[in-house]
VMD Tcl script that draws the C-alpha trace (Angstrom):
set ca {
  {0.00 0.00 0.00}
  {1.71 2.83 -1.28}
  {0.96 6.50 0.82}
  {-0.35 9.79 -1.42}
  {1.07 12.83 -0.65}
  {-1.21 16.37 -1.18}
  {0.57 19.17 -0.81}
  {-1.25 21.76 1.00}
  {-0.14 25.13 2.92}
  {-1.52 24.60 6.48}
  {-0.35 25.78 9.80}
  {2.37 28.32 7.86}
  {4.29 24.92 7.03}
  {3.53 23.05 4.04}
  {2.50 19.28 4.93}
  {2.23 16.00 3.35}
  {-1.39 15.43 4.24}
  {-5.12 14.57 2.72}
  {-8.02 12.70 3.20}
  {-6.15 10.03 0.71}
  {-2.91 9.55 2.91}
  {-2.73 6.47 3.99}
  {0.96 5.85 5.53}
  {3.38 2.80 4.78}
  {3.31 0.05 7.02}
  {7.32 -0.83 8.01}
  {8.90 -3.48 5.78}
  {10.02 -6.11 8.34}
  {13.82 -7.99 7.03}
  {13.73 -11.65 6.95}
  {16.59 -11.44 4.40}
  {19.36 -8.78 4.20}
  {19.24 -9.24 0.28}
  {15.94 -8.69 -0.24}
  {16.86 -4.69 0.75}
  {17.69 -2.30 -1.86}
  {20.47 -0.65 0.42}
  {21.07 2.38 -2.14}
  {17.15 3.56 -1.15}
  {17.05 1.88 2.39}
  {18.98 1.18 5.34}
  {17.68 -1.45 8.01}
  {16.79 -0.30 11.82}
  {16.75 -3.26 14.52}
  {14.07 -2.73 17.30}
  {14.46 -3.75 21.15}
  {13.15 -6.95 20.51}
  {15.95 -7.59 17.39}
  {12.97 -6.89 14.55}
  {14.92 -5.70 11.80}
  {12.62 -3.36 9.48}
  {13.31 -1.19 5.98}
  {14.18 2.84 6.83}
  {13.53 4.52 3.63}
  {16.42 6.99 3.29}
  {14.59 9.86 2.34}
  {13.29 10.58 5.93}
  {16.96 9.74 7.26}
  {17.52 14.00 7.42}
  {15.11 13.75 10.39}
  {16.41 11.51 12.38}
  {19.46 12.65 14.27}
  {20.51 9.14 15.21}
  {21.23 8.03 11.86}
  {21.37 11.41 9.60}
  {25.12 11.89 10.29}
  {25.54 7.79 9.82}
  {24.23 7.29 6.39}
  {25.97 10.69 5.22}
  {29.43 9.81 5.81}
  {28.83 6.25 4.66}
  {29.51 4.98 0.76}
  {26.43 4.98 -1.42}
  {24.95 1.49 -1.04}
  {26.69 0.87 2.20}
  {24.66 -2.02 3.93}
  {23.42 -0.21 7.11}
  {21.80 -1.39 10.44}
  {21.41 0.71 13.03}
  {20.17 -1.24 16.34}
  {17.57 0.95 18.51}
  {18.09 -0.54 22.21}
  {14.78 1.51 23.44}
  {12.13 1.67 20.93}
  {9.81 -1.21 20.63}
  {8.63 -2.07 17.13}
  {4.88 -0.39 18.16}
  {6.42 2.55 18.73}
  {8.42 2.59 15.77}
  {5.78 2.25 13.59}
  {4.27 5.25 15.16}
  {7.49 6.98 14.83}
  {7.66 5.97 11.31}
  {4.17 7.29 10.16}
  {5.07 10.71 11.60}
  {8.25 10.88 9.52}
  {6.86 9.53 6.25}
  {4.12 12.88 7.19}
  {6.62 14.91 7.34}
  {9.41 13.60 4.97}
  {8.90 16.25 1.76}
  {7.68 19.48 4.00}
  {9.34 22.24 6.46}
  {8.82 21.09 10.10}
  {8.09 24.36 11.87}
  {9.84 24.33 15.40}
  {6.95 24.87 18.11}
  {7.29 28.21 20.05}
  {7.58 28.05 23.84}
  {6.33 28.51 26.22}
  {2.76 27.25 24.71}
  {0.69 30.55 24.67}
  {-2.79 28.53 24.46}
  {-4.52 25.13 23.26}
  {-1.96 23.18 21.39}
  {-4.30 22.42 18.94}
  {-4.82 26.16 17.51}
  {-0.84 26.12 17.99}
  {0.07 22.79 15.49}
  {-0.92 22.16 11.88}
  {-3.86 19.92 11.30}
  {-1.86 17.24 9.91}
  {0.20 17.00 13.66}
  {-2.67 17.26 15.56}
  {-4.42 14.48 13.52}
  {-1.40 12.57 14.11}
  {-1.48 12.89 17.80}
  {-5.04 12.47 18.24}
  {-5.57 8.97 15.53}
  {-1.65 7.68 16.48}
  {-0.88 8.47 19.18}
  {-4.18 8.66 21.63}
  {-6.73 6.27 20.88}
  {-9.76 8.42 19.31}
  {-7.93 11.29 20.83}
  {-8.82 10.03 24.35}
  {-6.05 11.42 26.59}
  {-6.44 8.82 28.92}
  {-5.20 6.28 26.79}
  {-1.43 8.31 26.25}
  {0.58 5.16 26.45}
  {2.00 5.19 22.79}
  {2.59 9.21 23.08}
  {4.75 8.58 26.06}
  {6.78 6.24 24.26}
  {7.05 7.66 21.47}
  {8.42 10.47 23.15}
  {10.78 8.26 24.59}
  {11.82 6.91 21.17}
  {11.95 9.76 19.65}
  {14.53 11.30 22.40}
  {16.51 8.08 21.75}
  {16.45 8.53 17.79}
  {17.35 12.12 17.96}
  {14.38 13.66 16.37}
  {14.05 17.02 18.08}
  {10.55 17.96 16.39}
  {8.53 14.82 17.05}
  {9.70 14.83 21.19}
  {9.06 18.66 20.97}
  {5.61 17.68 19.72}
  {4.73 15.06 22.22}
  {6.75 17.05 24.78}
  {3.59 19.29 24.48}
  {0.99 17.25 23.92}
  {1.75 15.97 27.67}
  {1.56 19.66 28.80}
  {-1.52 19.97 27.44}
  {-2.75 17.68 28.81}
  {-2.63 19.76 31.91}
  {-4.88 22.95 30.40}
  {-7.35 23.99 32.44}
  {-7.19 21.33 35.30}
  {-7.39 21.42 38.56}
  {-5.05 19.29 40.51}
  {-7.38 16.53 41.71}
  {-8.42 16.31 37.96}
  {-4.55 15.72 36.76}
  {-4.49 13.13 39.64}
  {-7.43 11.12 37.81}
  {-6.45 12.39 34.53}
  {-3.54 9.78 35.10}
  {-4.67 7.15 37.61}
  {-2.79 8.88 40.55}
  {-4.83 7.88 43.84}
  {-2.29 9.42 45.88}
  {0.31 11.56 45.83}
  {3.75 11.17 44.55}
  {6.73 11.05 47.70}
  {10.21 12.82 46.97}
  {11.93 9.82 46.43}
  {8.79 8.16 43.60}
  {9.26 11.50 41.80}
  {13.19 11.72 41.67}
  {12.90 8.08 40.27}
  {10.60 9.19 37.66}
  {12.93 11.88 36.61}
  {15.52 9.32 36.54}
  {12.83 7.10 33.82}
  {11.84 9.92 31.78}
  {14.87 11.59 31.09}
  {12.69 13.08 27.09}
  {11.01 15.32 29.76}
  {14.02 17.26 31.37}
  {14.23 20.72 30.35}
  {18.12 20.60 29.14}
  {16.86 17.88 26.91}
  {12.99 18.92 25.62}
  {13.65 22.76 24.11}
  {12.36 23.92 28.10}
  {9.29 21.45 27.94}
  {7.84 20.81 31.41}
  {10.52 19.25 33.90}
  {9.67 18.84 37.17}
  {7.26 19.10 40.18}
  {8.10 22.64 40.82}
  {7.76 23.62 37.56}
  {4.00 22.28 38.36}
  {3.32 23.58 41.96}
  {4.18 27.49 40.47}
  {1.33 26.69 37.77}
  {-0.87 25.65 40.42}
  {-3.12 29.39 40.55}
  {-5.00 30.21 43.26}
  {-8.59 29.60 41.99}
  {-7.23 25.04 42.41}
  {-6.94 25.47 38.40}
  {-3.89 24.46 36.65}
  {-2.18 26.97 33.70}
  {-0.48 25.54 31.13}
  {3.17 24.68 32.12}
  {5.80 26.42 30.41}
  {7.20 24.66 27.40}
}
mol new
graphics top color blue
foreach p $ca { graphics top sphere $p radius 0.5 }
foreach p [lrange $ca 0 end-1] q [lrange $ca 1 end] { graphics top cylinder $p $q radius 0.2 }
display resetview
């Protein structure tokens, strides 16, 4: 199933979207010979899946970019990725094959409203039909890792974007709601939250363009009226 590309000038960016795009399941490798390595390399998932990498989205992802540039036209390439599962991967992949012939704007922060008057509609289809089942926020487990594996792979505008889909997630929500919002019943001690920091390294300021780091970062959002603001990007 091949994916069709409309060009169309949305969000100030131009992006690969339609109602006709339909994106590229991965190629999984049984058989190194069966890849054309002058148009592909091969990536190797957590749990040793080996799947096609077109290289024309290679320019987005850090991890590899500098790899298949330096390397002889043809070179047989596998690049193992120790923390992405092969679910996540395909949700990686459909986000570059959106973005693999347009400009990907960089997302201004700190978030000055709802991200999704702030992204393009092609992104915030993406994060709503991908990444959150029927756009439920509840059900965020393949956004979280695929902010995870996109930290991993290097690709500073898809963790940027999931980066603040997770803030949003706090607009407009009063503490007891963000508790429930996530299945918290109680809580988190020092020593639960320093561990968590210690798990979710994607989420650290130094390494998410100032997306939201900690639990201070949360209590100063805290207003007085028990609502939470956005946090600060």
């Amino acid at each position: 199933m091949q994916s069709v590309f409309i060009e169309e000038k949305v969000g100030g960016r131009y992006d690969m979207w339609g109602p006709t795009f339909v994106p590229t399941p991965l190629k999984e490798v049984t058989d190194g010979a069966d890849v054309n390595w002058s148009t592909h390399i091969v990536v190797v998932t957590k749990e040793g899946k080996k799947f096609e990498f077109s290289r024309d989205v290679v320019h987005l992802v850090g991890l590899v970019r500098d790899l298949v540039q330096d390397a002889d036209e043809g070179c047989e390439i596998e690049v193992p990725l120790a923390e992405v599962d092969s679910e996540t991967l395909q949700c990686i992949w459909v986000y570059l094959e959106l973005h693999q012939r347009g400009e990907v704007e960089k997302l201004e922060v700190p978030l000055n409203g709802n991200l999704k008057d702030l992204v393009s509609e092609a992104d915030w289809s993406y994060l709503t039909n991908t990444l959150m089942e029927g756009g439920d926020e509840r059900k965020h487990e393949k956004l979280f890792n695929t902010a995870k594996g996109a930290d991993f792979m290097n690709i500073e505008s898809l963790r940027d974007l999931c980066c603040a889909a997770i803030a949003n997630m706090f607009w407009n929500k009063s503490e007891e709601e963000v508790y429930h919002h996530f299945g918290v019943e109680t809580p988190f001690t020092d020593e639960e939250i320093e561990a968590m920091h210690g798990d979710y390294q994607a989420y650290k300021i130094s390494q998410c363009n100032e997306c939201v780091d900690s639990d201070s970062n949360m209590e100063d959002a805290v207003e007085d009226d028990g609502e939470v603001s956005p946090p600060a990007l």
